[in-house]
C-alpha positions in Angstrom: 21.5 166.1 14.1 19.7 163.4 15.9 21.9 160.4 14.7 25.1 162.5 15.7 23.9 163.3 19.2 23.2 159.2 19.0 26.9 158.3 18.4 28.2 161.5 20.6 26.5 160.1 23.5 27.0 156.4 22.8 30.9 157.4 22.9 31.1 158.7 26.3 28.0 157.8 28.2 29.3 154.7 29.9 32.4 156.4 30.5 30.6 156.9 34.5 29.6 153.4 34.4 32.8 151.3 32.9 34.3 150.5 36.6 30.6 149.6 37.9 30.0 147.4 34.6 33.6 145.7 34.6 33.1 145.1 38.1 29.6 143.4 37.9 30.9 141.1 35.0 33.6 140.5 37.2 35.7 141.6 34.7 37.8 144.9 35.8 41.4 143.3 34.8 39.6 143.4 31.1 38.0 146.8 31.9 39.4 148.5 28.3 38.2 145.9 26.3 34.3 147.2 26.9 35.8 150.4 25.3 38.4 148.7 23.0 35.7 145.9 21.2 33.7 149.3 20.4 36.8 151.5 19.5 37.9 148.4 16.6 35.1 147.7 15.1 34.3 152.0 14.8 38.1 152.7 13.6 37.8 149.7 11.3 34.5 150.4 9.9 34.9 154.0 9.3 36.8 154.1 5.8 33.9 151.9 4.8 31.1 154.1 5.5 32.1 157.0 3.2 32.4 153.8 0.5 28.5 152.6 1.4 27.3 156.2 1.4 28.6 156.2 -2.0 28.1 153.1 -3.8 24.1 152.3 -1.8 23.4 156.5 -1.4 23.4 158.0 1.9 19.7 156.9 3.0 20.7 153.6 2.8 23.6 153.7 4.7 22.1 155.7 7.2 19.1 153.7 8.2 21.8 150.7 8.4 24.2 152.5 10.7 21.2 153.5 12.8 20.1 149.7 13.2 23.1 148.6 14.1 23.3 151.0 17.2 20.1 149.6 18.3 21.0 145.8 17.6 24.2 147.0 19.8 22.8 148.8 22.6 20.1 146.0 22.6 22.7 142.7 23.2 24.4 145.2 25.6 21.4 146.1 27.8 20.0 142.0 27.9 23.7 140.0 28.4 23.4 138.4 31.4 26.3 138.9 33.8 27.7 135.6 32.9 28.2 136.2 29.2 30.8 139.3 29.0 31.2 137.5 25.7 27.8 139.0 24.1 28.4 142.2 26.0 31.5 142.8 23.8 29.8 141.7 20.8 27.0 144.6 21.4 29.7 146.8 22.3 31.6 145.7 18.9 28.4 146.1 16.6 27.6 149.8 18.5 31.4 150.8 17.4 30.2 149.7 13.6 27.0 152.0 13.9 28.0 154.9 16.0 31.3 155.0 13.5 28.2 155.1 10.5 26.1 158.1 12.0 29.5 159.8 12.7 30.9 159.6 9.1 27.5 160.0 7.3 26.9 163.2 9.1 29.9 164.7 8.1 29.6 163.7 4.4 25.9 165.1 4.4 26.8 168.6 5.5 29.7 168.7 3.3 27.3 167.7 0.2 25.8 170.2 -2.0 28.2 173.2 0.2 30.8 175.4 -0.5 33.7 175.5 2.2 31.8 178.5 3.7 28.5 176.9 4.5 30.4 173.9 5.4 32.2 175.8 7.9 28.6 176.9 9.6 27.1 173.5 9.2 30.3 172.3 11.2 30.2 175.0 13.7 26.4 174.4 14.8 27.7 170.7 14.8 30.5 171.1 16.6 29.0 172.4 19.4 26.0 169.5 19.8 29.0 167.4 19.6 30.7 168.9 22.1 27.8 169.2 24.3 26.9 165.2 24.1 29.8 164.6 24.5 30.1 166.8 27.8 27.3 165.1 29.0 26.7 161.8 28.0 29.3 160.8 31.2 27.0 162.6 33.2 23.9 160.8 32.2 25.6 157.8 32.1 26.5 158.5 36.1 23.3 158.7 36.8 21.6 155.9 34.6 24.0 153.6 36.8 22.5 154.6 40.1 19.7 152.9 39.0 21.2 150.1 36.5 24.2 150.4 34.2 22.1 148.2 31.6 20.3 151.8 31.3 23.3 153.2 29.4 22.1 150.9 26.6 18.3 151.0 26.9 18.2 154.7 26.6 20.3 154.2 23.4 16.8 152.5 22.0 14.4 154.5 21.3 16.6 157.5 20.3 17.9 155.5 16.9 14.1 154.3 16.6 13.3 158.1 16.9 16.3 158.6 14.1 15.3 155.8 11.7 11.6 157.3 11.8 12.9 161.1 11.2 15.6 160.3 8.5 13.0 158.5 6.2 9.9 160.9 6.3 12.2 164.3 6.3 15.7 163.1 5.0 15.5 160.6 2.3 14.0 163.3 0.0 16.9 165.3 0.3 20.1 162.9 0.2 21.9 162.1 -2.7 21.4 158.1 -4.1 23.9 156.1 -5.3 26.9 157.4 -6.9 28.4 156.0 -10.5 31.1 153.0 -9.7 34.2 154.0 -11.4 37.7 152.4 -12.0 40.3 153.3 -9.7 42.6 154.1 -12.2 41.1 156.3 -15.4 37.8 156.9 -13.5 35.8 155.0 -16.3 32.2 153.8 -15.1 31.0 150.6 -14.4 29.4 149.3 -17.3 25.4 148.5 -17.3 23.4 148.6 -14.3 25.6 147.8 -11.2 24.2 145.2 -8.9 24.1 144.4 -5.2 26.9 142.4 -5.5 28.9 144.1 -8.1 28.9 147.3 -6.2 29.1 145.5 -2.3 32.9 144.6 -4.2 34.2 147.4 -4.6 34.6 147.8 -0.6 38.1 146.7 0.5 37.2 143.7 2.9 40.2 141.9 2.5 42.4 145.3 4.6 39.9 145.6 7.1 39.8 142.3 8.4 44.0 142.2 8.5 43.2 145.8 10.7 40.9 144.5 12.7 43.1 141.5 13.7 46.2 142.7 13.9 45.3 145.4 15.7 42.8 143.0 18.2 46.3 140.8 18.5 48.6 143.7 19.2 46.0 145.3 21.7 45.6 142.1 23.7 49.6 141.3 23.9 50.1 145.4 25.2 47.2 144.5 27.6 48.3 141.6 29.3 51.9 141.9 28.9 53.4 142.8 32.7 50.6 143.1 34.4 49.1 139.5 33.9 51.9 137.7 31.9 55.6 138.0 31.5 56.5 140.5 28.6 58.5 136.7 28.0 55.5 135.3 27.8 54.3 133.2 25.1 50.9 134.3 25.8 52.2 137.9 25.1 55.0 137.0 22.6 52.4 135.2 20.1 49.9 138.1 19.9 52.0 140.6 20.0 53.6 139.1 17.1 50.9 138.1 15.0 49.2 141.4 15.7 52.6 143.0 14.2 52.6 140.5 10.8 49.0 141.3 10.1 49.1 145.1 10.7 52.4 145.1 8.0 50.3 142.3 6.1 47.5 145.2 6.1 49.9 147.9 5.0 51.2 145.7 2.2 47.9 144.8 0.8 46.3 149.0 0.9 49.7 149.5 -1.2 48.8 147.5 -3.6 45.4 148.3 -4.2 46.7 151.8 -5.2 46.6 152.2 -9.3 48.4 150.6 -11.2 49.8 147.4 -8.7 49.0 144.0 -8.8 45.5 143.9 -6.3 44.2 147.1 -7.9 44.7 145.8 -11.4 42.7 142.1 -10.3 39.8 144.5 -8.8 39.6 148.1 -10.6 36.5 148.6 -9.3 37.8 148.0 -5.3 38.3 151.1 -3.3 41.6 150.7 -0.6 40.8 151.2 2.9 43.6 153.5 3.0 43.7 156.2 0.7 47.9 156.0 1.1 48.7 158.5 -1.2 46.3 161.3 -0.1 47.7 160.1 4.1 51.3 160.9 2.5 50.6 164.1 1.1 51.9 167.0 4.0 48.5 168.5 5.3 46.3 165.7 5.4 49.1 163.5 7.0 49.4 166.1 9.4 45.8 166.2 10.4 45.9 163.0 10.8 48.7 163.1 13.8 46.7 166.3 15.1 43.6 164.2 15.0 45.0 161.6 16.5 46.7 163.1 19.7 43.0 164.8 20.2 41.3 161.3 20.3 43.9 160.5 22.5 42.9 163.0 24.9 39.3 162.9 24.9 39.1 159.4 25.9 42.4 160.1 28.9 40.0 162.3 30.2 36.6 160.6 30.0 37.9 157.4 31.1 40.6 157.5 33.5 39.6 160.8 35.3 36.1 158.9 36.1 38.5 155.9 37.5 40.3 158.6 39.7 37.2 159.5 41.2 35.4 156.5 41.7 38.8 154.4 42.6 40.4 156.7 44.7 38.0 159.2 45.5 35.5 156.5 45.7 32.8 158.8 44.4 29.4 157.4 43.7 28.5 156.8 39.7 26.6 159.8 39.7 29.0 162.1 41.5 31.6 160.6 39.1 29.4 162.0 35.9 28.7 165.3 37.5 32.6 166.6 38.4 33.1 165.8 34.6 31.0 168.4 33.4 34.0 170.7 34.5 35.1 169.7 31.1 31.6 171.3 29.7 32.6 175.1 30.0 36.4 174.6 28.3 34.8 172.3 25.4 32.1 174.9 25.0 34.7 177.9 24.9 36.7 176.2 22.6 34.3 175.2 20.0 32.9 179.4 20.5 36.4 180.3 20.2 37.3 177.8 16.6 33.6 179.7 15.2 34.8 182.9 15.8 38.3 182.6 14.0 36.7 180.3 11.0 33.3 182.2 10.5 34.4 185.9 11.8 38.4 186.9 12.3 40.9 185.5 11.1 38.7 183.5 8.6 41.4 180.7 8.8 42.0 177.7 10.1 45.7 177.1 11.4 45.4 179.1 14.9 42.6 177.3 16.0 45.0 174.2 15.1 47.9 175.5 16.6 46.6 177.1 19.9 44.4 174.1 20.7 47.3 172.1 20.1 49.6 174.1 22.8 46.2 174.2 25.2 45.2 170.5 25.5 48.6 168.7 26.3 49.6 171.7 28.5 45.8 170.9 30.8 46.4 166.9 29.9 50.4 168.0 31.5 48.6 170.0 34.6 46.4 167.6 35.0 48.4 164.9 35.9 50.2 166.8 37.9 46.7 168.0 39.8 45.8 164.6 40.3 48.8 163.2 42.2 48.8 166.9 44.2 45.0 165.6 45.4 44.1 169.1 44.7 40.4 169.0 43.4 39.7 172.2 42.3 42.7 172.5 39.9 41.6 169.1 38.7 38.6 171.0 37.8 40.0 173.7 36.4 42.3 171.2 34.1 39.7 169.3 33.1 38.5 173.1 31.7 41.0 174.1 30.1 42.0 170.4 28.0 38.6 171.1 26.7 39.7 174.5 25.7 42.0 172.5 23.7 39.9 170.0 22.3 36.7 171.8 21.5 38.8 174.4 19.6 40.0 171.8 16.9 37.0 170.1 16.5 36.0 172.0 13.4 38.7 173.7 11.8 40.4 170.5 11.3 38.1 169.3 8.9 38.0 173.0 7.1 41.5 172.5 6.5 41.1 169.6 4.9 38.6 170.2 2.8 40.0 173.4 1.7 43.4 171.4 0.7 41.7 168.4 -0.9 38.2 169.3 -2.1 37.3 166.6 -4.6 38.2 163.7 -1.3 35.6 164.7 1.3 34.4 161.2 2.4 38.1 160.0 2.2 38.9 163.2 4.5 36.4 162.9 6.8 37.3 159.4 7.1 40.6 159.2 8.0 39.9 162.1 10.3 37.4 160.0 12.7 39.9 156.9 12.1 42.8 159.0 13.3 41.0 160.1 16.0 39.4 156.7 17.4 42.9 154.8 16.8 44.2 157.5 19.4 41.6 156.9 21.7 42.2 153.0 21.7 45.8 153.1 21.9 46.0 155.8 24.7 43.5 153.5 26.2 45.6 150.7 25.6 48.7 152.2 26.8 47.3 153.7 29.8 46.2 150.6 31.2 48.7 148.9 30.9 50.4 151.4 33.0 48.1 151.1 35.5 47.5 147.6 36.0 51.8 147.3 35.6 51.9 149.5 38.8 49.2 148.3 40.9 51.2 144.7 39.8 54.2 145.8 40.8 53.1 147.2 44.0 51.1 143.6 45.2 47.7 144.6 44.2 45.9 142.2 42.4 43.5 144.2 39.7 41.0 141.0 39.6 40.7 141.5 43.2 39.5 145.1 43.1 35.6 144.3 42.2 34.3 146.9 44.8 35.3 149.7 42.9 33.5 153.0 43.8 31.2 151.4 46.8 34.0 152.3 49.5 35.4 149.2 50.1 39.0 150.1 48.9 41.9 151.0 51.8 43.8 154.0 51.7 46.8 152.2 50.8 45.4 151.0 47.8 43.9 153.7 47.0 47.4 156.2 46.9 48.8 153.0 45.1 45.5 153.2 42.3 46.4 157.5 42.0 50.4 156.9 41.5 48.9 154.3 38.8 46.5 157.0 37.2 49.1 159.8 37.2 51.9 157.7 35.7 49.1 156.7 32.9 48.2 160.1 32.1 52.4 160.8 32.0 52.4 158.0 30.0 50.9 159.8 27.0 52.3 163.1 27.1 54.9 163.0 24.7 52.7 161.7 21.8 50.6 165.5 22.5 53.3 167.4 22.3 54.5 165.9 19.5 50.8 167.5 17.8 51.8 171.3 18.4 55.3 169.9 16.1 53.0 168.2 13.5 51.1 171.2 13.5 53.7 173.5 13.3 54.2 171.9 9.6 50.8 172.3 8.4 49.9 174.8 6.1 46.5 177.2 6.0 42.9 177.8 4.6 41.4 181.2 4.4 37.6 181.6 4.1 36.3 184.0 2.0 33.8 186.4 3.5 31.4 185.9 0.4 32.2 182.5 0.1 29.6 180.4 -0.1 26.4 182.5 -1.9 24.4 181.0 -4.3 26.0 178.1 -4.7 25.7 174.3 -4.7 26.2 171.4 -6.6 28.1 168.0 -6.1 31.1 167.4 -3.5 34.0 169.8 -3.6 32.2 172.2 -5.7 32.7 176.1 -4.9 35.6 175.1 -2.6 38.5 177.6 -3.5 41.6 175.8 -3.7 42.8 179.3 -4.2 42.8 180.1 -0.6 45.6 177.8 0.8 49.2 178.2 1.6 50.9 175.3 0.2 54.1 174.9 2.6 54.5 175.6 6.5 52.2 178.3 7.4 54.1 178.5 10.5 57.8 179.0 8.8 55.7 181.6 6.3 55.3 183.7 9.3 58.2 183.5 10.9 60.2 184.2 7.3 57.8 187.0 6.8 58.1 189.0 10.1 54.5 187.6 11.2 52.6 189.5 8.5 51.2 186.0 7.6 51.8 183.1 5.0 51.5 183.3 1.1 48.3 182.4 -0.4 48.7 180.1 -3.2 
C-alpha cells in the first residue's frame, strides 16, 4: 500500500507548486513539460512493467521501480535553478518509477485472487488512491510555502521506507519469475533463461518510436500559435516527425503480433501493444473510458490550481487547500463504485455509466463556474467531477478482468496507459489554448514569472480566466464522447460466493460465466430494463 500512496502522491503533489516551480526556473511558457517529461516516460514505461514483473518476478521489479522514484525526486529536489534541463530528467525518471509502483500494485492484488477478492483488494485501494490523490496538491501547497524543492525531498525517505518494507514482509510472498514462452504456440524457453535472454523479450524497439513521436508531436501542439507560427518550420518539422514515428510505432506493434515478420525474427519478444486484445469491444472501450478520466483528473489538478493562483492570486498553500473540495466527491464516488461491486448490483457497468454522465457534466459546470467567478459553485464542481471520477476507479478494472481473465498485467496496463495518455494530451491541448489566448490578447506568457505573489493586473488577470475557461471547453467533447463509448460496453456480475477458498495463478476462479457479451446498454433497452443476458 505504501508504494501506491508513493506514486498517488508523486502524481498530484506538485500540482500546488507547478506555477511557483516554472516561475523560479523561469520557465512558465514550458510550464507542461515539468508534467509532460513525467507523463512520457510513465505512459511509455507502463506496458513494460507488467513484462519485468513477469520475466525478473515482482520483487525485483518492485525494488527497481522504487529506486527510481528516489533517483527522481532526488535530481528534482538538488537542480539548481539554472539547469531546468536536470529538473526534467528527475521529473522523466519519477514518471518511469511511479508508472512501476502503479502497475506492480495492481498485478499483486490481482495474483493468487478470484474476481471477488480482487474486487475488495481494489476497493480498499481505490480509496487510498483516491485519498493521495486528494491530498497530495494539498501538501504540495504547503511544502512550497517553505520551498517547492520539498515536493521532492519528502518523496525520499517514503520509497526508502518502501524498499525496506517490501524486502522483509513482501518478497516472501510474491511470485518469482515466470516461464519465457513463444508468442505464438506458448512453447518455453529452452534451458535456464538468462539476464539477457529474458531482458529481450521486452519490446524496446516500440517504446522508443512512442516516446519520440509522441515527445515530437507534444512539443509542435505546444509551441504552435502561441510561440511559433502553426507555418512554422519550428512547428511543421516536429509535428511531422512526431506523426511518422507514432505511425512508425503502430507499424512495428503490428508486426510483432504472431505470425508477422518481427514476431517471427524475435518469438520470444512481447509487443508493447497487445493490438489484438485493444481491438477486441470491451477492453477498447475501457480504454477510451479510461482515457477521458485521466483527462479529467489532471484538468482539474492542474489548471484549477492555475485559476487560483493566476487569477485569484491565491498563495501555494491556499491553492492546495480549495482543492480538497474535490476530497468529499472522490470519496463518495469510490463508497458509491464499492457498494454496487461488493453489495447491490454486484456489477460493474453503472458505476461505468453513471460516473461517465457525472464527471464531464461537473468538468461542463465547471467551466462554466469559473468564468461566472462564482467560488462556491467552483467548489461544489470540483465535488461532484470527483463524484465522477472516484466512481470508475475500480469497476473499470473488474470489468476487465472479468472479460479477459488470463491478460491481467496486459489489462492493467493499458488501463494506466490509457489513462496517463489522457492526462498528457488534455494537458497538452489545454495549454495550448491558454498560452494561444493570452497570445492573441498581447500578453506575453514568458513575462508572467510573478505568478501567485500578486503582481498580476486585473486586466490580465480576466484575460488569464477567459484563457482557463476556453481550456477546460476545450476538452469537453472528448468526455462526452466516454458516456457513448460506454454506452457500448458490455457487463460483469460478481457472484456473492465468489471468491471462497480459492487461489492459485492469474485468472484463476474468475468466472467468465458472468459477462454479457454485446451492449449491456442496448440489452436493456431491448429487454424493457429488466437487465442484459448473461453469457
Amino acid at each position: 500500500m505504501l508504494p501506491y500512496a508513493v506514486q498517488a502522491l508523486d502524481l498530484t503533489i506538485i500540482a500546488g507548486a507547478l506555477p511557483f516551480i516554472a516561475s523560479d526556473f523561469n520557465q512558465l511558457s514550458q510550464l507542461n513539460w515539468i508534467i509532460s517529461a513525467f507523463n512520457l516516460t510513465a505512459t511509455t514505461f507502463i506496458p513494460a512493467w507488467g513484462q519485468v514483473a513477469d520475466i525478473f518476478g515482482r520483487y525485483a521489479a518492485l525494488q527497481t521501480a522504487l529506486i527510481l522514484t528516489l533517483l527522481g525526486s532526488a535530481l528534482c529536489a538538488g537542480a539548481p535553478l539554472t539547469a531546468f534541463t536536470m529538473f526534467l530528467f528527475g521529473r522523466a525518471l519519477q514518471g518511469i518509477g511511479c508508472s512501476g509502483l502503479l502497475i506492480l500494485t495492481k498485478v499483486l492484488l490481482a495474483d493468487k485472487v478470484t474476481l471477488r477478492e480482487n474486487a475488495k483488494n481494489n476497493s480498499t485501494f481505490a480509496i487510498v488512491g483516491g485519498i493521495a490523490y486528494g491530498v497530495g496538491p494539498t501538501i504540495g501547497g504547503y511544502l512550497t510555502q517553505v520551498s517547492w524543492r520539498w515536493c521532492f525531498i519528502i518523496n525520499i525517505p517514503i520509497a526508502a521506507l518502501g524498499m525496506i518494507l517490501a524486502h522483509f514482509i513482501l518478497r516472501p510472498l510474491l511470485l518469482g519469475p515466470q516461464p519465457i514462452t513463444r508468442i505464438d504456440d506458448g512453447a518455453e524457453m529452452p534451458g535456464s533463461a538468462t539476464f539477457l535472454s529474458r531482458l529481450s523479450t521486452i519490446d524496446f524497439g516500440g517504446q522508443f518510436l512512442f516516446l519520440f513521436g509522441m515527445g515530437l508531436f507534444i512539443l509542435a501542439i505546444t509551441w504552435a500559435g502561441a510561440y511559433y507560427p502553426w507555418s512554422s518550420p519550428k512547428v511543421i518539422i516536429p509535428l511531422t516527425l512526431g506523426i511518422v514515428l507514432l505511425l512508425l510505432f503502430l507499424l512495428w506493434e503490428s508486426l510483432m503480433q504472431p505470425g508477422l515478420p518481427l514476431a517471427r525474427k524475435s518469438p520470444y519478444r512481447r509487443a508493447m501493444l497487445p493490438l489484438p486484445l485493444i481491438l477486441s469491444r470491451n477492453a477498447g472501450l475501457l480504454m477510451y473510458i479510461n482515457f477521458v478520466t485521466g483527462m479529467a483528473m489532471y484538468a482539474v489538478f492542474y489548471f484549477v490550481d492555475l485559476y487560483f493562483a493566476l487569477v485569484l492570486q491565491f498563495s501555494s498553500g491556499e491553492s492546495g487547500k480549495n482543492l480538497l473540495y474535490y476530497i468529499p466527491g472522490l470519496g463518495l464516488g469510490v463508497f458509491m463504485a464499492v457498494y454496487a461491486v461488493n453489495a447491490f448490483p454486484r456489477q460493474t457497468w453503472y458505476p461505468l455509466f453513471l460516473g461517465t454522465v457525472i464527471e464531464p457534466l461537473g468538468i461542463t459546470l465547471l467551466a462554466a463556474a469559473i468564468s461566472w467567478g462564482h467560488l462556491p459553485t467552483v467548489y461544489g464542481m470540483l465535488a461532484l467531477t470527483g463524484v465522477g471520477t472516484g466512481i470508475r476507479f475500480m469497476p473499470g478494472t473488474l470489468h476487465a478482468i472479468g472479460y479477459y481473465p488470463k491478460h491481467v498485467a496486459s489489462l492493467v496496463s493499458m488501463m494506466a496507459l490509457a489513462s496517463s495518455l489522457g492526462g498528457t494530451l488534455a494537458l497538452t491541448i489545454m495549454l495550448n489554448i491558454f498560452n494561444n489566448h493570452l497570445a492573441g490578447k498581447g500578453v506575453v506568457v514568458s513575462g508572467v514569472q510573478s505568478v501567485g505573489m500578486g503582481a498580476l493586473e486585473e486586466d490580465t488577470r480576466e484575460v488569464a480566466k477567459k484563457g482557463i475557461v476556453l481550456a477546460f471547453f476545450a476538452i469537453t467533447s472528448f468526455l462526452w464522447l466516454g458516456v457513448g463509448a460506454c454506452a457500448g460496453l458490455g457487463n460483469v456480475w460478481i457472484r456473492e460466493g465468489e471468491g471462497e477458498g480459492s487461489g492459485g495463478v492469474e485468472g484463476e476462479g474468475m468466472d467468465m460465466g458472468n459477462v454479457c457479451e454485446g451492449s449491456f446498454l442496448g440489452s436493456l433497452v431491448r429487454r424493457g430494463g429488466s437487465g442484459g443476458e448473461k453469457v
